[in-house]
N, C-alpha and C positions, 0 to 999 in steps of 0.2 A: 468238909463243908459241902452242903448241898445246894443243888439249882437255888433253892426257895431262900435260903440266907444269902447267896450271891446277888441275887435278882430281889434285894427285900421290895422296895420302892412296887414294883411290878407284882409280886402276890400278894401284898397288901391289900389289894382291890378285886372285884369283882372279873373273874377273868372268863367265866362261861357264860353267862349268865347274859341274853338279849336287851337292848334296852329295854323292852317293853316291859320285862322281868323286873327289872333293876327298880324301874318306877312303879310295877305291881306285886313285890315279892310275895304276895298272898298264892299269887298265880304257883308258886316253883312249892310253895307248902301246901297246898290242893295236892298240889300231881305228886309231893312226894307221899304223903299220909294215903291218896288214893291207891298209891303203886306197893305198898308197905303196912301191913298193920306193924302197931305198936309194939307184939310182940318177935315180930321178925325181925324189926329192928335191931332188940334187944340182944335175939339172937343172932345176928351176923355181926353188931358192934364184941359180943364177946367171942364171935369165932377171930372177928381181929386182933382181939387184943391176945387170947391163947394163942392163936400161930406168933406173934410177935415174940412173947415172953416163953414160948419152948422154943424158937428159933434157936439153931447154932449159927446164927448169924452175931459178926462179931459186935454188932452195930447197938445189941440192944444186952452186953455181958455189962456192963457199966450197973449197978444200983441205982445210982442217981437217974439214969434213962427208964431203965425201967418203972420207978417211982413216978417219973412224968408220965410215963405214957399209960400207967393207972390212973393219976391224977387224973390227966385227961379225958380218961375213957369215963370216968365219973361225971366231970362237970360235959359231956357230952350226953349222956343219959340223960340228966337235968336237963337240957336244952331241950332232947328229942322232945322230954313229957310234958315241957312248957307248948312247941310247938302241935304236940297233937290237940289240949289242950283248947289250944287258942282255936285250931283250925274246926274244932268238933262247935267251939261257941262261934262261931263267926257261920258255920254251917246252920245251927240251930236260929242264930236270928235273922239268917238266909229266907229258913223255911216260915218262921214264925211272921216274917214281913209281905211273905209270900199270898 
């Protein structure tokens, strides 16, 4: 069992994140698409998920884990491409109001 299932109540929620963040999450998706293009992303989410699933760590010999943490690595793509996305159209009618 790990911190994160111990502690559920507690990572449920927003744990880095300033308020200001919390009430402008637009703010935390600027600075990340600024800091990252789309494709490095892509590239560092699959450098995770290869070291996980070559790992001789015992934590991820299970199938069913491993099967999550593809699962995830997928619907986590989907998320990135939603958020760049959004943040490219919220840029454009940034500039277009401009």
């Amino acid at each position: 069992m790990t911190v994160f299932t111990r502690h559920k109540a507690f990572f449920d929620q927003p744990i880095h994140l300033e308020t200001e963040e919390i009430a402008q999450p637009e703010t935390v998706i600027r600075a990340f698409c600024g800091a990252f293009h789309l494709y490095e992303t892509r590239q560092h989410l699959w450098d995770l998920l290869e070291t996980a699933l070559t790992s001789d760590n015992t934590a991820f010999q299970d199938a069913e884990t491993r099967n999550n943490i593809m699962l995830f690595y997928n619907q986590l793509e989907e998320l990135l491409e939603a958020v760049y996305i959004r943040n490219q159209a919220k840029q454009t009618s940034h500039q277009s109001a401009g």
